[in-house]
C-alpha positions, -999 to 999 in steps of 0.1 A, spaced: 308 82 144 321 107 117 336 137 128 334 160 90 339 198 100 302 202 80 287 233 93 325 247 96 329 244 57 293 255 47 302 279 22 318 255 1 286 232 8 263 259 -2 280 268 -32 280 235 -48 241 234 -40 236 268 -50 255 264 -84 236 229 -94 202 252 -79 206 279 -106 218 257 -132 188 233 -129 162 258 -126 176 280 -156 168 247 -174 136 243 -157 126 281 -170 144 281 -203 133 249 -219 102 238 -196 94 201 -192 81 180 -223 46 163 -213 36 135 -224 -2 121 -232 -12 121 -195 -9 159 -192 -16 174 -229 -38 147 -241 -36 124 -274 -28 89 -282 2 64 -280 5 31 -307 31 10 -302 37 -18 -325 62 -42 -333 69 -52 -371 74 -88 -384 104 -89 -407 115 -56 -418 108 -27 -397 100 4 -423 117 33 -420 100 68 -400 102 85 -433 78 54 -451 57 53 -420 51 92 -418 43 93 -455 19 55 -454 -3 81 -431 0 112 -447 -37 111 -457 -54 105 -421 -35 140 -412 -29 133 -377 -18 162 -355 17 163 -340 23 130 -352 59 120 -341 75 90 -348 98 71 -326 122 37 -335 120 13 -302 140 -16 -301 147 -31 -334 109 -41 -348 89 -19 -331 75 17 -333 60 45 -313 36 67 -326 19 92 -305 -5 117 -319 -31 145 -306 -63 123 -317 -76 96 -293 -107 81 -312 -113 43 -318 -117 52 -356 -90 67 -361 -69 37 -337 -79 14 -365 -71 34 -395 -36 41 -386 -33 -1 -373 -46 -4 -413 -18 19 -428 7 4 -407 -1 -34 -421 1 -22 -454 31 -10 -449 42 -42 -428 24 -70 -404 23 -52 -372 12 -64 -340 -2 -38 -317 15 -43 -285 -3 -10 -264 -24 19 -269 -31 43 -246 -57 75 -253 -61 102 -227 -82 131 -235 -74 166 -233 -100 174 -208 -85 148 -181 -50 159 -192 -53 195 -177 -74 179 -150 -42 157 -138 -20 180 -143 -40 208 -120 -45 179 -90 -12 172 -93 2 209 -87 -29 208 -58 -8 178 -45 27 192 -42 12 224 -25 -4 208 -1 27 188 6 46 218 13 18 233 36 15 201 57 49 192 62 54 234 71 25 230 99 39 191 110 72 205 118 62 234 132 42 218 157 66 190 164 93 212 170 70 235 193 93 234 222 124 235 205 123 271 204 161 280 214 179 296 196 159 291 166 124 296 164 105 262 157 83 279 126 119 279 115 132 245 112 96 242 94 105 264 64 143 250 63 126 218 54 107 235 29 132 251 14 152 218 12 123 205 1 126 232 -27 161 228 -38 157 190 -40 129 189 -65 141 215 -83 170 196 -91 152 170 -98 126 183 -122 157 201 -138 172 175 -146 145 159 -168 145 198 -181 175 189 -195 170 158 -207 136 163 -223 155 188 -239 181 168 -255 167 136 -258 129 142 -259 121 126 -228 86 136 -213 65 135 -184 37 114 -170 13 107 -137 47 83 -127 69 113 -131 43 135 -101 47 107 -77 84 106 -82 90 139 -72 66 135 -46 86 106 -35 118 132 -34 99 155 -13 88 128 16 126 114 10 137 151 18 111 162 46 121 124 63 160 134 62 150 170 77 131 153 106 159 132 112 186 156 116 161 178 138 151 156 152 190 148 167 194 185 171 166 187 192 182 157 218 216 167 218 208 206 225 199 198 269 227 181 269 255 189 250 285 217 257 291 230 221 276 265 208 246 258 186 266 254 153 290 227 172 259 206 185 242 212 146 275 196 133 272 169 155 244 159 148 251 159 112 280 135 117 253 112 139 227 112 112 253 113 80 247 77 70 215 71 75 210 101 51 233 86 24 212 54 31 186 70 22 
């Protein structure tokens, strides 16, 4: 078993978190996350060119006329295209698969339409989703650790996993702050079940360690902090495992 002086060095511990905390969330608030078609709605073409791939400049222009809104278009690979716009009928699919051939033989390899409507309705179940989280994993630990009530109150190891909880998918949704930010990455339904992933990777650690907490405390001679390092040391690889 490891023996790191963890709870002894803390403040350097909580400094480090604190520090990538505030940094990821100032992302979070200053530049938002960039959704893709799931959440605002709209279209995605992607095609894939035989022979010469024209340029996003000849592409843009070939469908100026059909005036599609927020049209942006992205290089992927080396023959195909992206092209993701706000309108999701099957007329205007075709039109812009016409423009594209004159411009070259493309083969549609996907298209994907979501409409607004269902956009905000997925994006609404999926904030109702991580609440909830938080609210059952408060009330699971809460009643788990019901008899574990010296010297912290049980309601308490509850909101530490919260608050861990918190911090980790802060950092995680900060990061893709970041790099929607610089590198136009976005968001989708895979994105909410990620992070929800985090979270049950995070309240599963939490549990864990507790969980060791709550066997060593009858029996062992250390103060609380002592018995809390521990059982950090017991539980430190199978949380890196994890």
């Amino acid at each position: 078993m490891t023996n790191f002086k963890i709870i002894q060095k803390k403040n350097i511990w909580l400094a480090i978190s604190g520090v990538l905390f505030v940094i990821f969330l100032a992302a979070m608030l200053a530049w938002g996350l960039k959704l893709g078609i799931d959440f605002t709605g709209g279209s995605l073409l992607e095609v894939s060119f035989k022979g010469s791939r024209p340029t996003v400049a000849r592409v843009e222009a070939g469908l100026a006329e059909l005036k599609l809104s927020s049209l942006i278009v992205q290089p992927a690979g080396e023959q195909d295209l992206q092209l993701k716009f706000q309108e999701t009928s099957e007329e205007v699919h075709q039109s812009v698969l016409a423009k594209l051939n004159r411009l070259a033989p493309a083969e549609e390899l996907r298209f994907e339409s979501v409409g607004p409507s269902i956009g905000q309705e997925l994006k609404t179940k999926s904030l109702y989703a991580i609440f909830f989280v938080l609210v059952a994993v408060l009330i699971y630990i809460s009643y788990v650790f019901r008899k574990v009530s010296k010297p912290v109150a049980s309601w308490k190891y509850g909101l530490s996993a919260i608050i861990a909880m918190f911090h980790d998918a802060v950092i995680t949704v900060g990061v893709f702050a970041v790099l929607g930010h610089v590198y136009g990455t976005e968001i989708n339904t895979a994105f909410v079940a990620a992070v929800l992933t985090v979270l049950g990777y995070s309240v599963h650690d939490s549990i864990v360690v507790f969980d060791r907490i709550r066997e060593n405390l009858p029996k062992s001679d250390l103060d609380f902090p002592g018995t809390v390092n521990m059982s950090l040391n017991q539980t430190l690889l199978r949380s890196l495992n994890t």
